[in-house]
Wavefront OBJ file of the C-alpha trace (Angstrom):
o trace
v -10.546 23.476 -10.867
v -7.641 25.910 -10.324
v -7.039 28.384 -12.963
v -3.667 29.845 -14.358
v -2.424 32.534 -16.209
v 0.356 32.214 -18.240
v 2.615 34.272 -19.769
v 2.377 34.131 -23.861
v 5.772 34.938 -24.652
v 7.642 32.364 -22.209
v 5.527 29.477 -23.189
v 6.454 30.195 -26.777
v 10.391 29.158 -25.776
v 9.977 26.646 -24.293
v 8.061 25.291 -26.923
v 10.715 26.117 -29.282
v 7.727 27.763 -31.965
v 5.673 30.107 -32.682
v 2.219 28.844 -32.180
v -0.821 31.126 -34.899
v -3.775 32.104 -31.934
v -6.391 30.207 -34.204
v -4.195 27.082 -34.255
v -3.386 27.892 -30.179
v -7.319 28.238 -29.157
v -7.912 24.798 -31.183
v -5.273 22.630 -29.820
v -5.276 23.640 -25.937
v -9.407 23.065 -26.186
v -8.093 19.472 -27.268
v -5.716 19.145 -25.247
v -7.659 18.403 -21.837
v -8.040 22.082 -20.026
v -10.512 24.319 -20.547
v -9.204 27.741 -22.301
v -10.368 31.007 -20.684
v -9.023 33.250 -22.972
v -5.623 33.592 -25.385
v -4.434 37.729 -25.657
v -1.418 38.966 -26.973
v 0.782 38.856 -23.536
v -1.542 36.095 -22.064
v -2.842 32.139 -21.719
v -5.237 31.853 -18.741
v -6.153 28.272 -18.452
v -8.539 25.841 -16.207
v -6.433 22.458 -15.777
v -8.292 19.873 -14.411
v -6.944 18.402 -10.616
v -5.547 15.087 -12.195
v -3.050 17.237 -14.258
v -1.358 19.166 -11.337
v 1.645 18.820 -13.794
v 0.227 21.665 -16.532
v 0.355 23.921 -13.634
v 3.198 26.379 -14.751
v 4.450 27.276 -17.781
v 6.998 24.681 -18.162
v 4.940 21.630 -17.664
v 2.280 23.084 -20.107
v 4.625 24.113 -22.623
v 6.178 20.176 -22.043
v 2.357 19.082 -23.098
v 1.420 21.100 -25.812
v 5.004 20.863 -27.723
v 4.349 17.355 -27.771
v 0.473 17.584 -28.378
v 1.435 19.497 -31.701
v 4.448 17.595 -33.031
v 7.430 19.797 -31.964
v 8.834 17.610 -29.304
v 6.945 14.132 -28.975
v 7.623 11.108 -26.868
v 8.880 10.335 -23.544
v 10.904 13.398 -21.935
v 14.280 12.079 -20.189
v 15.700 13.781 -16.816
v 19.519 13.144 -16.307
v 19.675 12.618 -12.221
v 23.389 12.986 -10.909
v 24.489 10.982 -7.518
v 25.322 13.183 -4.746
v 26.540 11.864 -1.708
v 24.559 14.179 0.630
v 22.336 12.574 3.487
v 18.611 13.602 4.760
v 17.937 11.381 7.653
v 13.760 10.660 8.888
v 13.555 10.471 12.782
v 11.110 8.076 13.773
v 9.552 10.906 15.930
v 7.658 12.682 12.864
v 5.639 8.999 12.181
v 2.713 10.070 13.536
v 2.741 13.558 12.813
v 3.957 13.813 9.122
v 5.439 10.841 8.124
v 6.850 11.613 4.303
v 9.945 13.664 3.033
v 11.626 13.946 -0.394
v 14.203 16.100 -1.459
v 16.305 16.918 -4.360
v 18.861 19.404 -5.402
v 18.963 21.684 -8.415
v 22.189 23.420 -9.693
v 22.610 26.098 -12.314
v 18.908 27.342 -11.784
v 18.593 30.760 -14.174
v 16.718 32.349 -12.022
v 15.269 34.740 -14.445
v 11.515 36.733 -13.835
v 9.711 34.313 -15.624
v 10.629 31.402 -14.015
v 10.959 32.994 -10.502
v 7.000 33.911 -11.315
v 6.255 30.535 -12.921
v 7.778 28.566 -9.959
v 5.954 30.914 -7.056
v 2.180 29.997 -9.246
v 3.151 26.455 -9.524
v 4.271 26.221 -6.063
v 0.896 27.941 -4.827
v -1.468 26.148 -6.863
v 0.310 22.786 -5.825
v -0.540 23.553 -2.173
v -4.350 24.767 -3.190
v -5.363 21.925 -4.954
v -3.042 18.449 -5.183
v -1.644 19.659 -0.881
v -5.233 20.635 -0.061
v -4.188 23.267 1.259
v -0.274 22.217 2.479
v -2.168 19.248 5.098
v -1.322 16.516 2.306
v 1.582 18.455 0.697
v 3.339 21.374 1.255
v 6.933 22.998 -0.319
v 9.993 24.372 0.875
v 12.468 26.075 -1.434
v 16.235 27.159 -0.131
v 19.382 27.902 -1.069
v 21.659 24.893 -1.054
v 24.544 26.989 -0.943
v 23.382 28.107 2.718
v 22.045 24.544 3.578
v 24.223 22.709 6.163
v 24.459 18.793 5.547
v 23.374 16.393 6.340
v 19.602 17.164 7.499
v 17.549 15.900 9.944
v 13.608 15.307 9.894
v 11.979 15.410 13.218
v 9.479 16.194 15.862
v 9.605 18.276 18.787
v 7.286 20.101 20.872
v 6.038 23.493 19.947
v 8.319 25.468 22.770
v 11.200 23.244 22.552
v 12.756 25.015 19.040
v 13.175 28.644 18.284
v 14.032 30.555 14.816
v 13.757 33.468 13.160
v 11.245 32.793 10.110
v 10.876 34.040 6.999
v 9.438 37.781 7.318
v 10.529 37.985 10.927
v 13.659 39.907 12.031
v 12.857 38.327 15.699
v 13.649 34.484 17.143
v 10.004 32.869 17.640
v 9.452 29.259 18.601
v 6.653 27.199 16.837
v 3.865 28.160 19.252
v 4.402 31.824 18.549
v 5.371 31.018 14.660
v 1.165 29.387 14.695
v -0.239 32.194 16.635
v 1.562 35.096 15.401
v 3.063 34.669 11.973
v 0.545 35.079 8.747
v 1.371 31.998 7.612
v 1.258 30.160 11.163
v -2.214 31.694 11.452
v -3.188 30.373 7.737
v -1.785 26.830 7.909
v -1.767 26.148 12.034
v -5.072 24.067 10.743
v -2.454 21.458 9.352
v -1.297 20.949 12.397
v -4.188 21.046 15.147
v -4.286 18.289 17.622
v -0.635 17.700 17.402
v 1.701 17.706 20.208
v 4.938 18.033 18.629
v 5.721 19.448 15.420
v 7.128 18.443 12.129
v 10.951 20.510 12.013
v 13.955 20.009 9.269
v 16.984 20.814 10.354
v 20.931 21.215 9.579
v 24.161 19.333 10.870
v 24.456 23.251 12.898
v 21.054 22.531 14.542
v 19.411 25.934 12.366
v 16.113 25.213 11.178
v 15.836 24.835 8.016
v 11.870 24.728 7.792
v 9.195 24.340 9.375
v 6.407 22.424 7.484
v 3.679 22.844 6.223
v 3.904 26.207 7.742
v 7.363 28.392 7.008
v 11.242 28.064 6.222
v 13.726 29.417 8.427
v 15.404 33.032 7.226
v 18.715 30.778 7.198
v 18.281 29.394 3.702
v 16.282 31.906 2.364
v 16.573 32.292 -1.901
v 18.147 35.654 -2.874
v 18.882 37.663 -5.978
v 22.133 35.765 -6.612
v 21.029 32.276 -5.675
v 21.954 29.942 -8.204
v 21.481 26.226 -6.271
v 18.132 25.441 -5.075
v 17.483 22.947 -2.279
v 13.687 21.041 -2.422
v 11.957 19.735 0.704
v 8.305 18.454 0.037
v 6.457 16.729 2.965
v 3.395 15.354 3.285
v 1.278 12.626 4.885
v 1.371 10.484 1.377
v 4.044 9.299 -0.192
v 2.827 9.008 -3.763
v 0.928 12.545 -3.353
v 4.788 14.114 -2.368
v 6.730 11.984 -4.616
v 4.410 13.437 -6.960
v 4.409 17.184 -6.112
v 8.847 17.192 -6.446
v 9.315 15.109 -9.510
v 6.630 18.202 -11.363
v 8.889 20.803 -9.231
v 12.415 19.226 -10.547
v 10.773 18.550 -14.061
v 9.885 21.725 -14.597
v 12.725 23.313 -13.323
v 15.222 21.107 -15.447
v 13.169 21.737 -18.402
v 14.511 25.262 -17.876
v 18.383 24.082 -18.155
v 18.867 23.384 -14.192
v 20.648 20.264 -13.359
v 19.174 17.561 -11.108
v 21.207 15.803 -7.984
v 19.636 12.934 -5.973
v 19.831 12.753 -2.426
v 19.701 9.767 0.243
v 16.512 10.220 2.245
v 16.788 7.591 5.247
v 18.136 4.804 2.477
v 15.423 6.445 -0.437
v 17.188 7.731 -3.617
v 15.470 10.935 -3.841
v 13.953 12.210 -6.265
v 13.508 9.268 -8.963
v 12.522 10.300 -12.290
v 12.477 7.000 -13.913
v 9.286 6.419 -16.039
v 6.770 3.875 -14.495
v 5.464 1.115 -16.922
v 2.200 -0.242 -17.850
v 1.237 -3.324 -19.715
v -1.921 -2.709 -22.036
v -3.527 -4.386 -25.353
v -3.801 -2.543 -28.476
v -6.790 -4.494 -28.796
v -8.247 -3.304 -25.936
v -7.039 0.090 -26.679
v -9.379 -0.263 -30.599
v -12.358 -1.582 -28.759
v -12.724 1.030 -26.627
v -12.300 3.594 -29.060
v -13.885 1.871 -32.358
v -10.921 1.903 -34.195
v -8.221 0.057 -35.844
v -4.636 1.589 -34.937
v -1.401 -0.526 -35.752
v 1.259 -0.599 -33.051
v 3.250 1.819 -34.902
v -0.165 4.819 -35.078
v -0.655 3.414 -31.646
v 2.787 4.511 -30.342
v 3.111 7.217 -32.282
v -0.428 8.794 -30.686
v 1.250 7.739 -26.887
v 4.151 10.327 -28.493
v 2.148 12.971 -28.831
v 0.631 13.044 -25.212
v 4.448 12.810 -23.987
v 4.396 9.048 -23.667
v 6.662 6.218 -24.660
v 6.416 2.674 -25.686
v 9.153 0.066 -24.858
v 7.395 -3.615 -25.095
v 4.783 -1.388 -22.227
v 3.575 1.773 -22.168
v 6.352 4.434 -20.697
v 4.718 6.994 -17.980
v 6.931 10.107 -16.830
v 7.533 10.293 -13.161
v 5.334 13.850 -12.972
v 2.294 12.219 -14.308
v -0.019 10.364 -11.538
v -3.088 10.922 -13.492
v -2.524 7.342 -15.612
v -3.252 4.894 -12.976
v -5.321 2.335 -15.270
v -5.284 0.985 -18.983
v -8.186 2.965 -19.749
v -6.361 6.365 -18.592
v -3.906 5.372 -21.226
v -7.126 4.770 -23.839
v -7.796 8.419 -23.057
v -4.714 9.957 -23.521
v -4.623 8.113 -27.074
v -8.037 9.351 -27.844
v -6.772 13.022 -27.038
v -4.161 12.403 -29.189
v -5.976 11.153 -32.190
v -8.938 13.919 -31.795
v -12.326 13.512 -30.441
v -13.167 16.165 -33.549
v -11.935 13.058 -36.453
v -14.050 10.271 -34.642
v -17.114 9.524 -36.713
v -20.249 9.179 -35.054
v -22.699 6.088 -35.646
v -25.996 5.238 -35.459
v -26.105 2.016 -33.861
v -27.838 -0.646 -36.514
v -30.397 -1.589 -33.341
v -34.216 -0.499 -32.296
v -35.296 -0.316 -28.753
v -38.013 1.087 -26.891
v -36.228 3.263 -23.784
v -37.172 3.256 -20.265
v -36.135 4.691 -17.193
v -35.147 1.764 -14.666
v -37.496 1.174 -12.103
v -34.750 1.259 -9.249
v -33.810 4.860 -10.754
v -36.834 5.651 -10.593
v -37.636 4.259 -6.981
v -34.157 6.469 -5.935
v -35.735 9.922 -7.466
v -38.668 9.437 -5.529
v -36.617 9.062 -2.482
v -34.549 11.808 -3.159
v -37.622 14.044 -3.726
v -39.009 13.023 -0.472
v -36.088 14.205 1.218
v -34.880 17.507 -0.492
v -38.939 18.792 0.046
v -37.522 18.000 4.109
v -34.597 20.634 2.937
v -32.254 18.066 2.760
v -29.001 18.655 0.701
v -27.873 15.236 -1.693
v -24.585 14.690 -1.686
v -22.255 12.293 -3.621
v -18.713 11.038 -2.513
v -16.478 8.668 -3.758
v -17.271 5.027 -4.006
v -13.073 4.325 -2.863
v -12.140 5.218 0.519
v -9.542 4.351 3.113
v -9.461 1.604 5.933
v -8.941 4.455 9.067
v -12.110 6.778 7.811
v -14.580 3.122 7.643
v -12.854 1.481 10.749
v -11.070 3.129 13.323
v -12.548 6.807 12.504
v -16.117 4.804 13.652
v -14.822 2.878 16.151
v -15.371 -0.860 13.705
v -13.267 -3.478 12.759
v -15.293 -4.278 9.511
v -13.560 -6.717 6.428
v -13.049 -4.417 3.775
v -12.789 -4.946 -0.368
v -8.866 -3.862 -0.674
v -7.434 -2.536 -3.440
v -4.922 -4.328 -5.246
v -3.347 -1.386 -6.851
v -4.447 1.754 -4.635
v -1.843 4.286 -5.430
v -2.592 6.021 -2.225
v -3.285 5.353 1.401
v -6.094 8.060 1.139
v -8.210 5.533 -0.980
v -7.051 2.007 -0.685
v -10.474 0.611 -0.014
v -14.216 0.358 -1.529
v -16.763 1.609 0.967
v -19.372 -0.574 3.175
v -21.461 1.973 4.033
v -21.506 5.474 3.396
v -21.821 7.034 6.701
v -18.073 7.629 7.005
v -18.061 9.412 3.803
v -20.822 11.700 4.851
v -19.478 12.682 8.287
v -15.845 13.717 5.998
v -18.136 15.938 4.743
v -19.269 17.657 7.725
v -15.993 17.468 8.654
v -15.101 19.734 6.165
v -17.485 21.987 6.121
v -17.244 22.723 9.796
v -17.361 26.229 9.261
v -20.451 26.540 7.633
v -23.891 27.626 9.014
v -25.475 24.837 11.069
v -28.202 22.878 10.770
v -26.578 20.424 8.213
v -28.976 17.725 6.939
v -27.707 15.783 4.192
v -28.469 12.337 2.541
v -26.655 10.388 0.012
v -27.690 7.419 -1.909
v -24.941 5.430 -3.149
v -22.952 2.461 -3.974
v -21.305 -0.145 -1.378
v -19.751 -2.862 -1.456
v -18.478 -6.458 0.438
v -16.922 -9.739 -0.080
v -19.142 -12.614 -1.271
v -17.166 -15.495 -3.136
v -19.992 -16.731 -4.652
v -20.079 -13.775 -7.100
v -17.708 -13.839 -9.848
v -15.719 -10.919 -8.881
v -15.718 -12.165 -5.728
v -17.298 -8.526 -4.733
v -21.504 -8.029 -4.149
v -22.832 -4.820 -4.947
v -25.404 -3.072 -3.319
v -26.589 0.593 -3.030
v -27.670 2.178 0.751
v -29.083 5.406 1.844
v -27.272 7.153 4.523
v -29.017 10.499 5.980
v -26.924 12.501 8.618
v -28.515 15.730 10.684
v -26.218 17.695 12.791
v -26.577 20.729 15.012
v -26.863 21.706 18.651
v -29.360 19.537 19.396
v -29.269 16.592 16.965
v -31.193 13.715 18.355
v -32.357 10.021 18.087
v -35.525 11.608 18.082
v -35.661 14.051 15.219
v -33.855 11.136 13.185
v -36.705 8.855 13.942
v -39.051 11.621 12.612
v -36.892 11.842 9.065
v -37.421 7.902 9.298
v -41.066 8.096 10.013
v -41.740 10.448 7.021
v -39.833 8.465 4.467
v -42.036 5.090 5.209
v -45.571 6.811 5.374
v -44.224 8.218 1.875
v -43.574 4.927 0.603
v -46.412 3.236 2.753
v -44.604 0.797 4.629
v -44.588 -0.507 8.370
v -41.781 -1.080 10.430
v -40.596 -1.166 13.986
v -36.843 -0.400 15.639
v -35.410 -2.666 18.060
v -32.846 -1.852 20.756
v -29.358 -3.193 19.482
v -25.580 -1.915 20.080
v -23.284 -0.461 17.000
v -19.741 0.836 18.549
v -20.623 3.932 16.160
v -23.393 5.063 18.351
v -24.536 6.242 21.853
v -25.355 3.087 23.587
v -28.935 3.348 24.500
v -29.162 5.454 21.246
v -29.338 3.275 18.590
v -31.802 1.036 16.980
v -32.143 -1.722 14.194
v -34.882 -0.938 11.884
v -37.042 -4.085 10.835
v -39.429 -4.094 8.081
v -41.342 -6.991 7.368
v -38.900 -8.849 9.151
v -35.782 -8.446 7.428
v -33.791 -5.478 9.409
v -32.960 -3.100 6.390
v -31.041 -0.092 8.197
v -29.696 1.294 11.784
v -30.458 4.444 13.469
v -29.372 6.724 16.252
v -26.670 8.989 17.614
v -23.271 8.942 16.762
v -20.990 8.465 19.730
v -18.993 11.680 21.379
v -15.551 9.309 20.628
v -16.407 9.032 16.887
v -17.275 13.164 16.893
v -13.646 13.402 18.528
v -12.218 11.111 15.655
v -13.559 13.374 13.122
v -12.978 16.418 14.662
v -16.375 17.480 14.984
v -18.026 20.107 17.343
v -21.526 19.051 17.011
v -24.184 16.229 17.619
v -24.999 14.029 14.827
v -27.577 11.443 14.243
v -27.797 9.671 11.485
v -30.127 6.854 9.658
v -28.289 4.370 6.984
v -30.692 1.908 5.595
v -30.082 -0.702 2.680
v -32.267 0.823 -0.173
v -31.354 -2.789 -2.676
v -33.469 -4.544 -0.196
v -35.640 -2.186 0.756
v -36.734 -2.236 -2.833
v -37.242 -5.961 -3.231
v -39.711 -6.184 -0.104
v -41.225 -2.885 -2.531
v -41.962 -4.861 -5.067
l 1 2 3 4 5 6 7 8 9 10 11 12 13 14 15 16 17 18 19 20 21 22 23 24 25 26 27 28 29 30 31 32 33 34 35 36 37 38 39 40 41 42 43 44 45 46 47 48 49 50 51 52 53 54 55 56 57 58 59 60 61 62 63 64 65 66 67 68 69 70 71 72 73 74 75 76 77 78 79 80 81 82 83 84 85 86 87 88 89 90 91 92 93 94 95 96 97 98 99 100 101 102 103 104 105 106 107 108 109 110 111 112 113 114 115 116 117 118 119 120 121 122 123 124 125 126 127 128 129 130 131 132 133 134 135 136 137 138 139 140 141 142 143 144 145 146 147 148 149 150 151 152 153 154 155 156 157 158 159 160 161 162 163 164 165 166 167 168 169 170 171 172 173 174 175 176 177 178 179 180 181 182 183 184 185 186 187 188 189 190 191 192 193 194 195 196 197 198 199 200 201 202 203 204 205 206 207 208 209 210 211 212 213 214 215 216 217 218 219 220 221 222 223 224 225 226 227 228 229 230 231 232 233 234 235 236 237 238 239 240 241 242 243 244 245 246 247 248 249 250 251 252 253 254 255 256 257 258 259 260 261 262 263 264 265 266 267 268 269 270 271 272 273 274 275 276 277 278 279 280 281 282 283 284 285 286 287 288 289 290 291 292 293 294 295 296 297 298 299 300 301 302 303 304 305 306 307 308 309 310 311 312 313 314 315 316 317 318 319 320 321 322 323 324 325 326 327 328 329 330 331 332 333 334 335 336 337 338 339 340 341 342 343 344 345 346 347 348 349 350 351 352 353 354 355 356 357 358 359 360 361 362 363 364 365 366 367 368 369 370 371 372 373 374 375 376 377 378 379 380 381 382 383 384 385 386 387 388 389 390 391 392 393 394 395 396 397 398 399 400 401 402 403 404 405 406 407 408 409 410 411 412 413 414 415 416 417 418 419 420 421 422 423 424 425 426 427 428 429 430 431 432 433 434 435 436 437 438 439 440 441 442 443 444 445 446 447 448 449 450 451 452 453 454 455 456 457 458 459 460 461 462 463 464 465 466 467 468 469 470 471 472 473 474 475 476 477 478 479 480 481 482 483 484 485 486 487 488 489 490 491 492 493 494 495 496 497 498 499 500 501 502 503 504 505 506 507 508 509 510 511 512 513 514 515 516 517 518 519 520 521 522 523 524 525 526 527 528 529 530 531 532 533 534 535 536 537 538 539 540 541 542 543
């Protein structure tokens, strides 16, 4: 979790109070972070990754002025119309797809909020633009900005401009290979062969992203207008990142313009809406608001209530009812809920399928095997094309993103992502996970069947079908069982390499090396093999 450190004094106005350092230590430990420390100059904070909007001292002054009763409710942005024009070439669709821009006038400028904006900006790239790949920000000056702009690709030599902290013309190649930042962030770009590029009705480059802007619009001492370029590879993940950017900048008197992004109004600070019980809201929580405590507690976490729940633009961390149950909870105080014993006797055991996983995971961490545990939701390109399948997936009705639209089949996919991103550590890698999947089955009420699966990868130099079959082999003279592997074919896999493991004969699992085209997907250097096996059956032959 990132942490910040905020300065005392400037949080103070824009809170409009005061706030006693007794009263300050109590209500930001309630408020959702976790306080490091409160001094007489200082607030150094650690905000969770959902709230990538407390990230600067505007947006956590916004939260705790309402979160104390100085300025509750729903927090309106006034966006003027411009008539200025940012157009999306269709070249950049398969190399960064997603732009949105806005305008600022009558920034002050002052210390404090040229320091506040450079942390915010920084920890937005760290944590919600992993690192600028998902998300990354340009800042200019809009008086130096030549409209309208254009969003395209072009090929690394094709372009040349002198970037910021340069005093010499380079063209992208050079910016990657010889710039600090092009040798920081080239990462976002490998495997590309042309390269995302904004630029301005004179043909000057404007930026370069995720990587550097062009000396052309630089911000100066006297800059007063601020042009905002965010790209990314997902729109709700950018749209995200500019309306905290713009919010926090108008909360410090600057006025907002829109844009036209290729026919998209941008950026749009209406509030998104959400239908939700009360009574679902008091049986959650065991309580017994009215509408009007009900509303009144949405207030206080800077929500509103018209007929549905009001959401500000710069909050993507309420994407379900029960995130809204939270918030209220928050606001009405985890310290006044009373605690009961529930009025019922029972005799407590550990489940027998928990305790049949421990046993496997023991088995496998005394092999020095490293457990793992990734997300049940995934996307459609990691489970199918990544591996090479065309497998029916459980979609999700209301994914928010196009990085988890999906529930996983199998957990392979999610286990090579992890090598994936941890390419640079020391090899061998030998990890397991045991976890749950899912698939269609309309006879269920849900219409979705559970089930949980082991998946075990190794990977090193020399990662083979036949030190995989030895991890196998261990695990069933553990758990005393006989089995056999016949030949088969899984598009994942080596052909020749792979094998369906039977066991009394029901074929629980498949085994073998993944393909070199799969490693290329991935963008992986070394040979994996890897074991998944369907542990929910597996335990019923068991027992």
């Amino acid at each position: 979790m990132p942490t910040i450190t905020l300065d005392k004094k400037d949080v103070f106005n824009l809170v409009g109070k005061q706030v006693p350092d007794d009263r300050l230590k109590d209500r930001i430990s309630m408020l959702g972070t976790d306080l490091e420390k409160v001094d007489d100059f200082e607030i150094t904070v650690e905000v969770f990754p959902n709230r990538p909007d407390l990230l600067s001292e505007e947006g956590f002054a916004r939260a705790l002025s309402s979160f104390i009763g100085v300025k509750t409710g729903l927090r309106k942005y006034d966006v003027k119309k411009s008539d200025l024009n940012v157009k999306i070439e269709n070249s950049v669709e398969d190399v960064r797809p997603v732009i949105r821009c806005a305008v600022l006038k009558n920034v002050n400028l002052t210390d404090e909020a040229i320091k506040s904006l450079m942390q915010l900006q920084e920890k937005i790239h760290l944590t919600h633009g992993r690192k600028r790949k998902k998300v990354a920000i340009g800042v200019h000056d809009f008086d130096r900005v030549k409209f309208p702009l254009t969003y395209k690709a072009v090929k690394p030599n094709e372009v040349s401009f002198v970037p910021l902290g340069m005093e010499e013309e380079m063209n992208l190649s050079h910016i990657l290979s010889r710039h600090p930042k092009g040798r920081d962030y080239a990462f976002c770009l490998e495997g590309l062969e042309k390269y995302p590029i904004i630029i301005d009705s004179k043909n000057d480059v404007v930026s370069f992203p995720p990587i550097i802007n062009g000396i052309v619009t630089q911000v100066r001492e006297e800059t007063k207008n601020l042009f905002i370029d965010v790209t990314g590879t997902d729109v709700n993940a950018v749209t995200q990142a500019l309306n905290i950017l713009v919010a926090s900048l108008s909360d410090r008197g600057a006025e907002i313009y829109s844009l036209n992004v290729s026919g998209v109004v941008s950026p749009d600070l209406s509030p998104r809406r959400m239908n939700i019980d009360l009574v679902y809201v008091n049986k959650l929580l065991g309580l017994n608001l009215n509408q009007k405590e009900f509303e009144e507690l949405l207030s206080r976490m800077g929500l509103g209530y018209d007929e549905e729940v009001l959401i500000p633009a710069y909050r993507g961390d309420i994407i379900h009812p029960v995130d809204i149950v939270e918030a209220v909870a928050i606001a009405y105080g985890f310290e006044n809920f009373n605690p009961e014993i529930p009025n019922l006797a029972t005799i407590a055991e550990e489940d027998s399928f928990e305790k049949f996983k421990t046993k496997i995971a023991n088995i496998f961490v005394g092999m020095g095997m490293i457990e793992t545990n990734t997300y049940h939701i995934t996307n459609k390109e990691n489970i199918n094309k990544k591996m090479n399948l065309e497998l029916k997936c459980v979609e999700l009705s209301n994914a928010l993103t196009t990085d988890y639209n999906v529930l996983r089949s199998w957990i392979i996919p999610s286990l090579i992502d992890i090598l994936k991103n941890n390419r640079n550590r020391e090899f061998p890698q030998k990890i397991f996970e045991m976890g749950i999947c899912f698939k269609e089955n309309k006879d269920k009420e849900t219409g979705v069947e559970e089930f949980t699966r082991l998946a075990v990868l190794i990977s090193h130099t020399k990662a083979n079908f036949t030190e995989i079959k030895q991890v196998l082999d261990y695990l069933f003279r553990a758990l005393d069982l006989n089995y056999e592997i016949e030949n088969t074919e899984h598009s994942s896999f080596i052909k020749g390499r792979v094998g369906r493991v039977i066991v009394n004969d029901k074929k629980l699992a498949y085994i073998g090396e993944i393909s070199p085209e799969v490693i290329t997907n991935w963008e992986l250097e070394m040979p994996v093999a890897a074991l998944e096996l369907n542990l929910t059956e597996l335990f019923s032959l068991i027992n």
